[in-house]
PAZAPA-4460 file (N, C-alpha, C; in steps of 0.05 Angstrom, whole numbers, plus 32768, in hexadecimal, padded with zeros to 4 digits):
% residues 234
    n_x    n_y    n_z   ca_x   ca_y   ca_z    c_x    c_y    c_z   seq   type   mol
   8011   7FE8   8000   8000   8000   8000   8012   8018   8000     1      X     A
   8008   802D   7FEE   801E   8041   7FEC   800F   8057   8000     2      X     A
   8027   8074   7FFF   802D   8086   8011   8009   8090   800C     3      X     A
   8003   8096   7FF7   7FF2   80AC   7FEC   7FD2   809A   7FF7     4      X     A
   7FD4   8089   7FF0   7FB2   8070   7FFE   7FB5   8079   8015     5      X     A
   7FCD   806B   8027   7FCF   8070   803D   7FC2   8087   8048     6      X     A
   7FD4   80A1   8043   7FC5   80C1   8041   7FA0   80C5   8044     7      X     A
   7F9C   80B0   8022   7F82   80BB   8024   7F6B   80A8   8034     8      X     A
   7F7B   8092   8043   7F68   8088   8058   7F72   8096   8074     9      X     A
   7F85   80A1   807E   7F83   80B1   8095   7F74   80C7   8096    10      X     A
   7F6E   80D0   8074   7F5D   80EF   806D   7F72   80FF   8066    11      X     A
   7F86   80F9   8064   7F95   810F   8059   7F9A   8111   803B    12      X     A
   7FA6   8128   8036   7FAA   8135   8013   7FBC   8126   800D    13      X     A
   7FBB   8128   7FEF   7FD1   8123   7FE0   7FF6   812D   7FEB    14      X     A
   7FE6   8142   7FE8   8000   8157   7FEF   8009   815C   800F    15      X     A
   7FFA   8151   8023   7FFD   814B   803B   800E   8137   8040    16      X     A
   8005   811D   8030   8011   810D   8036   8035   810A   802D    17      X     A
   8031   8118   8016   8051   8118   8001   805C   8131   8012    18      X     A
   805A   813C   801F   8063   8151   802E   8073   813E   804C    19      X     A
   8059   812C   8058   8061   8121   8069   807D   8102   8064    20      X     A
   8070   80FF   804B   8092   80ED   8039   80A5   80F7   8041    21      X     A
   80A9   8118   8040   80BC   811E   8033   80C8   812A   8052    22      X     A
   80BE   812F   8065   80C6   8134   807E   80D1   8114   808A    23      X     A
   80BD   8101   8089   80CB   80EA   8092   80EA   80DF   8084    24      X     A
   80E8   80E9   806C   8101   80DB   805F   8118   80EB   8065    25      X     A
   8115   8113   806C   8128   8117   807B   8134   8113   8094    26      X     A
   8124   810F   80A2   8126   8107   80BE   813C   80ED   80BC    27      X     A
   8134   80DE   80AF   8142   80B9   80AC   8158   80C4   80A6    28      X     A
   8166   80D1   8087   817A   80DA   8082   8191   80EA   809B    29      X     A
   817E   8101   809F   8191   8110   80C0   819E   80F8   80D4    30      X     A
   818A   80E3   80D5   818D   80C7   80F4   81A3   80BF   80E6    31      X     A
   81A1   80B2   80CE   81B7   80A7   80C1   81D1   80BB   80C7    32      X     A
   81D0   80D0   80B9   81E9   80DA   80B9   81F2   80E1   80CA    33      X     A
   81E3   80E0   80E4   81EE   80EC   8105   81FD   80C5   8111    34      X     A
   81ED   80B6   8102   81F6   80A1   8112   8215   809C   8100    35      X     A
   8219   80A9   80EA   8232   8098   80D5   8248   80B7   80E8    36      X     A
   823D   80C7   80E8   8257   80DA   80F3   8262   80D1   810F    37      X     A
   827A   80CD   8111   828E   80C6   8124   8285   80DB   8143    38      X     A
   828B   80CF   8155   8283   80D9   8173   829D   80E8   8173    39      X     A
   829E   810C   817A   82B5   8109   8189   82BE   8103   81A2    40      X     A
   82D3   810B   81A4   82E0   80FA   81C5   82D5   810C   81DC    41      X     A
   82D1   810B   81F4   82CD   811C   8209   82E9   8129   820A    42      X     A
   82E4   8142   8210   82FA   8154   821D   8302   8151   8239    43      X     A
   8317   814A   823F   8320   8140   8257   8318   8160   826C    44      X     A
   830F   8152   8285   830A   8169   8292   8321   8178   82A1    45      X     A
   832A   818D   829F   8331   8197   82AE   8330   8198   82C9    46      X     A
   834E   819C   82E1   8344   8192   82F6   833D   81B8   8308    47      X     A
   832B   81AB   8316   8323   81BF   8324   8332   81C8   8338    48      X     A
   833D   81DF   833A   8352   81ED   833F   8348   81E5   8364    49      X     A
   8353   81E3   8381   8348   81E1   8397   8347   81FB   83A4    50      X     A
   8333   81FD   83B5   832B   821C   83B9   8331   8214   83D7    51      X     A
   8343   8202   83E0   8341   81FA   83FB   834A   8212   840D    52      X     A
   8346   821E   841E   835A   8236   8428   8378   8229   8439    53      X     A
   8382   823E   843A   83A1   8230   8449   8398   822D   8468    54      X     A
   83A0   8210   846D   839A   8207   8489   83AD   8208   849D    55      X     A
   83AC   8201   84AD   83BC   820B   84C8   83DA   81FD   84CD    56      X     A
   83DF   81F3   84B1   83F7   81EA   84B2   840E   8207   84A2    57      X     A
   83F9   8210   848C   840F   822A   847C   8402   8237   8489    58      X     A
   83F8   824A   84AA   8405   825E   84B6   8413   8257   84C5    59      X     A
   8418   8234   84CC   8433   8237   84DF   8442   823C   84D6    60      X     A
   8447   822E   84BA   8461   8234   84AC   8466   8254   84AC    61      X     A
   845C   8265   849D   845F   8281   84A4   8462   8288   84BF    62      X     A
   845A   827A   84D4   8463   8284   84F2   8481   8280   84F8    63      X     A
   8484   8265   84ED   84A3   8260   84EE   84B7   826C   84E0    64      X     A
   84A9   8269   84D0   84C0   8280   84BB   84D3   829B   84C3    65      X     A
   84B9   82A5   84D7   84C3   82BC   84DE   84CB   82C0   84F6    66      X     A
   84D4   82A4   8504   84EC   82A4   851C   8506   829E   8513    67      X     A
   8511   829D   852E   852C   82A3   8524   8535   8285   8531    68      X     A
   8545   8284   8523   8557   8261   851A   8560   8251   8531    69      X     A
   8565   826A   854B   8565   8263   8564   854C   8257   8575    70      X     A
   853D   8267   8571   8521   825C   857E   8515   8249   857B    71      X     A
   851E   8249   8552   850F   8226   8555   851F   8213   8557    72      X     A
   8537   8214   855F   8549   81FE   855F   853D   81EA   857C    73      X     A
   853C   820C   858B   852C   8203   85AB   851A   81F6   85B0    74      X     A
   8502   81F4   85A7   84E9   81EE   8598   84EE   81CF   859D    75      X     A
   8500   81CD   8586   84FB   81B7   8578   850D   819E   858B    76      X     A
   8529   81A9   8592   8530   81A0   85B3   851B   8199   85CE    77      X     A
   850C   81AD   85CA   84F3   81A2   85E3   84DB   8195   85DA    78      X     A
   84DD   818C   85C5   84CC   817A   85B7   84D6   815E   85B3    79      X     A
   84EC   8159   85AC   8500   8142   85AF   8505   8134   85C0    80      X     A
   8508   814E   85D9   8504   8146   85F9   84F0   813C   8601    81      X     A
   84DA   8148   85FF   84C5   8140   8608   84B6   8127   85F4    82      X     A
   84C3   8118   85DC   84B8   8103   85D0   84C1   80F3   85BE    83      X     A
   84CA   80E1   85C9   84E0   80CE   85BC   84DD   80C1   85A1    84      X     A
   84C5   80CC   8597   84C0   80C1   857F   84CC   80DB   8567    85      X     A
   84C4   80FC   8575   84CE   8109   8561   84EA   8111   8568    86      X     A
   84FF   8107   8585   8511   8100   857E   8520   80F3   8574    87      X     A
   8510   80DC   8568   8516   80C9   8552   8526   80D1   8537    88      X     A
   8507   80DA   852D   8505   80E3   850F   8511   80F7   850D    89      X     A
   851B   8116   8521   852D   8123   851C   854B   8115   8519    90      X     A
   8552   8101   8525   855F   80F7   8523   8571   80EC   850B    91      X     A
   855F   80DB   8505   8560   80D0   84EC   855A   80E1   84D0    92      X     A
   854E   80FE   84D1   854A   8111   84BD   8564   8111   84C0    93      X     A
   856A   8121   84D0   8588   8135   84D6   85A1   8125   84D1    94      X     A
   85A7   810D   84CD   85B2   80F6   84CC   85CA   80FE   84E3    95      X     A
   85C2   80FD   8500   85D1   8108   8510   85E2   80ED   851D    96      X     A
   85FA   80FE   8523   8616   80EA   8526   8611   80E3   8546    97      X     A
   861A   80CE   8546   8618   80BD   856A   862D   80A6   8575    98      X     A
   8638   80A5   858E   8650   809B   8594   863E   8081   8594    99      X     A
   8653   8072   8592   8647   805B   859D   863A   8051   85B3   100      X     A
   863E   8063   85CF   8630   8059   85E1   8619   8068   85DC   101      X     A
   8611   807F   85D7   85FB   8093   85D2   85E5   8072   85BD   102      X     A
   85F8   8067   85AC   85E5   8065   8596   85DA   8040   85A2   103      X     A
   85EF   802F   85AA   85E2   8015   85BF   85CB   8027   85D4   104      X     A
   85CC   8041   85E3   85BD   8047   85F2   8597   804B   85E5   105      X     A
   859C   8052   85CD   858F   8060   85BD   8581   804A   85B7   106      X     A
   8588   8034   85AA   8580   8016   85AA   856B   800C   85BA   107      X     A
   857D   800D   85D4   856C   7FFB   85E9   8554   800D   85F0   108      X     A
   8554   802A   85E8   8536   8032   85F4   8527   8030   85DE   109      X     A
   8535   8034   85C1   8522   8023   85A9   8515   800F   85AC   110      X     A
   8525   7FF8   85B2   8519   7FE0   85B7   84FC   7FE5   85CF   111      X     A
   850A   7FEE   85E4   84F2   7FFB   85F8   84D5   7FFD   85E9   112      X     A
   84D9   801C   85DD   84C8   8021   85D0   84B8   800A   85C4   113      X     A
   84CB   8009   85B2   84C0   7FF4   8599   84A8   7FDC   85AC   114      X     A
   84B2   7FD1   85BC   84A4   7FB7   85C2   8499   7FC1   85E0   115      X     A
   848D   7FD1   85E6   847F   7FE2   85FC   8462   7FD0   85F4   116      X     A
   845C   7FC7   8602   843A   7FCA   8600   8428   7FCD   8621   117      X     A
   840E   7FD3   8618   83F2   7FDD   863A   83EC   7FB9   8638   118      X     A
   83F3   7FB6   8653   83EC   7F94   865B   83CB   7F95   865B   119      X     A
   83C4   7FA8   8660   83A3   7FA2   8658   839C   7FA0   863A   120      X     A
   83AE   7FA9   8624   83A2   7FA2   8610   83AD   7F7F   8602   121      X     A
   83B9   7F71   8613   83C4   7F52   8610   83A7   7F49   85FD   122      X     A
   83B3   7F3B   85F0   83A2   7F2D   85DC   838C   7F40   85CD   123      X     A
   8396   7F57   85BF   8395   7F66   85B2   83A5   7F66   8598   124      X     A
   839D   7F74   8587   83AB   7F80   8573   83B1   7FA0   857B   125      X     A
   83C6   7FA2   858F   83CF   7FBB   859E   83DA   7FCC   8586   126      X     A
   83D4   7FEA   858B   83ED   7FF9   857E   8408   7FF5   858A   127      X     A
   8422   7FF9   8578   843C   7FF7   8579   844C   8010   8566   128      X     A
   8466   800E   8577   846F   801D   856E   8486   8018   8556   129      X     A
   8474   8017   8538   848A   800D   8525   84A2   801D   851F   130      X     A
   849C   8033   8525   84B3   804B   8521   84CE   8046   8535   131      X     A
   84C0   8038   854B   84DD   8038   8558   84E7   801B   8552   132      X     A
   84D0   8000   8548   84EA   7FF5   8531   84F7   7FF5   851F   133      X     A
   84F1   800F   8511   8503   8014   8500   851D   801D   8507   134      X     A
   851D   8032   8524   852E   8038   852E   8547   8021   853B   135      X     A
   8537   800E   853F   8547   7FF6   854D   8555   7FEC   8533   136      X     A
   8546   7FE9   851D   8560   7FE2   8509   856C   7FED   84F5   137      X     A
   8564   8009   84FF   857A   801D   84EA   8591   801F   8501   138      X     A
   8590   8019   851D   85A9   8018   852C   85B8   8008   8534   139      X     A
   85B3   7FF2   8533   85BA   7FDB   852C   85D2   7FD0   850F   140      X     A
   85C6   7FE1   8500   85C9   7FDC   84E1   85E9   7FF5   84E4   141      X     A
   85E1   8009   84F5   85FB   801E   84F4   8616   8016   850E   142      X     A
   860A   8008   8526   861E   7FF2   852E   8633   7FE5   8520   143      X     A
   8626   7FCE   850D   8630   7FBE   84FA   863F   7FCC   84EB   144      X     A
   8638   7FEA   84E1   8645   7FF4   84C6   8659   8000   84D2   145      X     A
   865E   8002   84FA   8675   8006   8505   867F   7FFA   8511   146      X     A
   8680   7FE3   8505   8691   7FCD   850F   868B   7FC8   8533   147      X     A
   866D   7FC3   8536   866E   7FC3   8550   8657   7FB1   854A   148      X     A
   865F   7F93   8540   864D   7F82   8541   8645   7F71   8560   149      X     A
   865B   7F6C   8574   8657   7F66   858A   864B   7F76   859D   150      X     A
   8645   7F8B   8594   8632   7F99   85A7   8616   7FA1   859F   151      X     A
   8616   7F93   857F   85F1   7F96   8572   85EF   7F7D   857A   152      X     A
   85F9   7F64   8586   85F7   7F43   8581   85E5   7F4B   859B   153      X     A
   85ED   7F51   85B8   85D1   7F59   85D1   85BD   7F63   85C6   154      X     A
   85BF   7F71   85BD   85A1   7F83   85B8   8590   7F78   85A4   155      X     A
   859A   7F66   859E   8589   7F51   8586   8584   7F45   8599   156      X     A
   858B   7F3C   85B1   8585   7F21   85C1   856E   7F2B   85D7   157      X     A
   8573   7F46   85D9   855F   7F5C   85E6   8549   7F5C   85D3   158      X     A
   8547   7F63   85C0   8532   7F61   85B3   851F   7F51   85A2   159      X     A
   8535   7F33   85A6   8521   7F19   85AB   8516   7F18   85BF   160      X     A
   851E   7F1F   85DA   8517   7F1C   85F0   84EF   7F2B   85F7   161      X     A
   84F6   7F3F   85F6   84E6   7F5A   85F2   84CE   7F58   85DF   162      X     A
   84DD   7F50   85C3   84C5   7F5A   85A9   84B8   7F38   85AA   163      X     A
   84C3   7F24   85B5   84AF   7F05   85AA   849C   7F0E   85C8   164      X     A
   84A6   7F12   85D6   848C   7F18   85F3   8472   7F2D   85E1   165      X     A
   8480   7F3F   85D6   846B   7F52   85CC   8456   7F45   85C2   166      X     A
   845F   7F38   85A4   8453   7F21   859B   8448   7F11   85A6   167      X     A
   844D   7F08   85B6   8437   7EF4   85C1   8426   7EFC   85CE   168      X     A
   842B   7F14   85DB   8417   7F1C   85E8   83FB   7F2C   85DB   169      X     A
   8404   7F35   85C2   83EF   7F37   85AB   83E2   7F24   859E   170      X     A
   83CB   7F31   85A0   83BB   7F20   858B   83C6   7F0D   856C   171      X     A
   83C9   7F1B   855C   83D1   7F12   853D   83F4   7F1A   8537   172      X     A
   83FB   7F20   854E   841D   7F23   8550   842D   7F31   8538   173      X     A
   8416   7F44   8531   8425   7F61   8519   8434   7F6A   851B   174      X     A
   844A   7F6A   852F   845F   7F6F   8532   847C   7F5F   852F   175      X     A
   8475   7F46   852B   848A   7F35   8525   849D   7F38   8510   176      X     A
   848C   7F3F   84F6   849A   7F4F   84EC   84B3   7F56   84E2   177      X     A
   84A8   7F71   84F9   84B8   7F89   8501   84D5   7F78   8514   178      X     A
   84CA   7F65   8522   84DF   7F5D   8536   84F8   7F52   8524   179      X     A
   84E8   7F44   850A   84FD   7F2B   84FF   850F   7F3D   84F3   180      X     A
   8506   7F52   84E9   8510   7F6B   84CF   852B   7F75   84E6   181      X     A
   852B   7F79   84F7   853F   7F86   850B   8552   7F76   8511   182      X     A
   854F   7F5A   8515   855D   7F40   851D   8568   7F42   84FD   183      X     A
   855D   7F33   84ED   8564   7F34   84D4   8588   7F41   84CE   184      X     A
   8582   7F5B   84CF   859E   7F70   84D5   85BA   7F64   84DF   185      X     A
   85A9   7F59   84F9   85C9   7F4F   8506   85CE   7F3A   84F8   186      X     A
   85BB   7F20   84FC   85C4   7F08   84EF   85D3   7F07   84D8   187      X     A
   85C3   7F1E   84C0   85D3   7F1B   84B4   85EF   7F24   84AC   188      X     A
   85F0   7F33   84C1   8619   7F36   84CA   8622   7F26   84DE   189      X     A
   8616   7F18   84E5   861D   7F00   84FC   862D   7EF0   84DE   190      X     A
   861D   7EE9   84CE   8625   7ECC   84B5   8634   7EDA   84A2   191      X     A
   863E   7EF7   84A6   8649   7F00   8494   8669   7F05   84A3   192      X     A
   866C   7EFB   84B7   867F   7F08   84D1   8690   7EF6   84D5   193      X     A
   86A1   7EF3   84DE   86BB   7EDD   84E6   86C2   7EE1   84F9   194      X     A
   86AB   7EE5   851B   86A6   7ED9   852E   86B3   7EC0   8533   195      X     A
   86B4   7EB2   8545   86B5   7E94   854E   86A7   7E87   854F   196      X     A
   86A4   7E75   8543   8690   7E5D   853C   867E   7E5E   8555   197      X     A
   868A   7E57   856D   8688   7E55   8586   8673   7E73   8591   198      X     A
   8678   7E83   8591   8669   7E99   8591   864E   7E9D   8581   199      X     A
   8651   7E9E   856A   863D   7E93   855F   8621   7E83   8561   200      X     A
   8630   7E6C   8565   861A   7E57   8572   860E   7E60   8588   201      X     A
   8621   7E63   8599   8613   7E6E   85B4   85F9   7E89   85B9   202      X     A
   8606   7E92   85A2   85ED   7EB3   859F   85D3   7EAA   8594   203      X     A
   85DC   7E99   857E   85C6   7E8A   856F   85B1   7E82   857E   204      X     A
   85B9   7E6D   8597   85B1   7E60   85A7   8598   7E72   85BB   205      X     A
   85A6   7E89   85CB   85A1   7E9E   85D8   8587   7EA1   85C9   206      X     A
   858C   7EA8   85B2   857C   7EB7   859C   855D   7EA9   859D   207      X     A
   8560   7E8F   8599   854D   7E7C   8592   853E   7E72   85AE   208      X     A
   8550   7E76   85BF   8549   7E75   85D8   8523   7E84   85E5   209      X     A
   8534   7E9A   85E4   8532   7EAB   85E0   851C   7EB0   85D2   210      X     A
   8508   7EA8   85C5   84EF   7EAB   85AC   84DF   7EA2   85BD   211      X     A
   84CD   7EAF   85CD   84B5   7EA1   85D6   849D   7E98   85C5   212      X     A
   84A1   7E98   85A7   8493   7E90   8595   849D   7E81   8586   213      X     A
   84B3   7E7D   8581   84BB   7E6A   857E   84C1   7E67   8553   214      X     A
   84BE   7E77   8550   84BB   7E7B   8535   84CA   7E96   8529   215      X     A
   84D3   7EAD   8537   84DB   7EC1   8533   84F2   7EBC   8522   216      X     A
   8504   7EC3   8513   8516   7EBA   8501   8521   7EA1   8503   217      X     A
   8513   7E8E   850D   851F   7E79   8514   852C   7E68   84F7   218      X     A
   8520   7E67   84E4   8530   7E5A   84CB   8549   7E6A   84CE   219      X     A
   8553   7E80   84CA   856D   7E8C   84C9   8580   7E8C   84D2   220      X     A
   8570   7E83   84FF   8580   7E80   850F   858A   7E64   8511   221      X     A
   8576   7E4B   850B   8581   7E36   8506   8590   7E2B   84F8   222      X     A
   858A   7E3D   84E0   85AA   7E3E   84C7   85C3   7E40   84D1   223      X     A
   85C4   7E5B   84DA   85E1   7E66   84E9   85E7   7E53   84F7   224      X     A
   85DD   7E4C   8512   85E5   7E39   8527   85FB   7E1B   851B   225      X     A
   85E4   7E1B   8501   85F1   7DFD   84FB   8607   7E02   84EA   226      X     A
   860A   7E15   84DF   8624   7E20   84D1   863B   7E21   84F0   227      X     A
   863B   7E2B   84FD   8648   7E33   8511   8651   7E18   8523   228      X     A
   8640   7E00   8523   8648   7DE4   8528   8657   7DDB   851C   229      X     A
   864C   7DDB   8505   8661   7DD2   84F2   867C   7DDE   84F1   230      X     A
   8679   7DFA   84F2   869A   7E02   84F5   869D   7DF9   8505   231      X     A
   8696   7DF6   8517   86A7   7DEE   853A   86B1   7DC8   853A   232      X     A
   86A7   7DBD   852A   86AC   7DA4   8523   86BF   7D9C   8513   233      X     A
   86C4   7DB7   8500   86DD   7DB1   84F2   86FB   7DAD   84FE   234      X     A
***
């Protein structure tokens, strides 16, 4: 049935209808040619500049700025004093020089730190202080690099002592770790060292002893040991 019947059974003209042809056939043509033309890309947005205002960290900075070099040296001395964690990290910024007894001293209250825990939180997943094991074996590690491996070999035996109690006394023992990573250090200038067989074994021993968990570097320490028999057998 054509356009024009059609027309004259809805009631419409001749010329109504060929009018309405000729609108429908543009319409199809426009769809077509909008669907054959290519999409372009989105324009990447620009980022929105932050309108945040300056917070109370850039007017201290401008407060500081405008003292004098003396005052904040003071400052930052009675801040050190009063907290052994940011006399840590000044520490270690400043890469500040230390005798050897200053730096075994410095150790043993690391270790302190480090493996401190509140006996009411026992069988917890307690906070700890990981910062001061890092401290325990970046001093440890500067011992060794001064030829003062018999005096990092205690404080490894201190901090088997110390960090496997921690551990056990926690819940999921997230600190272990941190304990083995510090041990780690010495041992491995214990097996790199030409000690006495005899010595050796014996620290090893201490060492393993010493693990109230019983798992703390123990593959490493049982290596050594048996290296150290063996020398002693030769």
């Amino acid at each position: 049935m054509d356009a024009v019947e059609l027309s004259r059974r809805a009631g419409l003209s001749v010329d109504d209808s060929v009018q309405a042809i000729r609108i429908d056939a543009l319409a199809k043509a426009t769809t077509r040619g909008t669907e054959a033309m290519p999409r372009g890309q989105p324009k990447p947005k620009r980022p929105v500049p932050s309108m945040k205002p300056p917070g109370p960290a850039a007017e201290l900075r401008r407060a500081l700025a405008r003292r004098k070099k003396a005052e904040l040296v003071d400052v930052l001395m009675e801040m050190a004093e009063a907290d052994r964690a940011v006399l840590r990290r000044l520490t270690t910024r400043f890469a500040v020089a230390a005798t050897t007894d200053d730096l075994v001293a410095a150790t043993h209250q690391a270790i302190a730190d480090a493996t401190a825990f509140d006996k009411r939180d026992i069988n917890r997943n307690f906070a700890y202080d990981y910062e001061a094991y890092a401290e325990v074996a970046r001093n440890l590690g500067r011992l060794i690099a001064s030829e003062q491996l018999r005096l990092a070999m205690p404080l490894a035996l201190e901090l088997m002592k110390r960090g496997s109690y921690q551990v056990e006394m926690s819940d999921e023992g997230l600190m272990a770790e941190d304990v083995e990573d510090c041990l780690k250090v010495v041992i491995e200038a214990v097996t790199k060292s030409d000690l006495p067989a005899d010595e050796v074994r014996v620290w090893c021993s201490a060492l393993l002893m010493a693990d109230r968990m019983g798992f703390i570097v123990r593959g490493p320490l049982e290596a050594l040991r048996r290296r150290a028999e063996a020398a002693e057998a030769q």
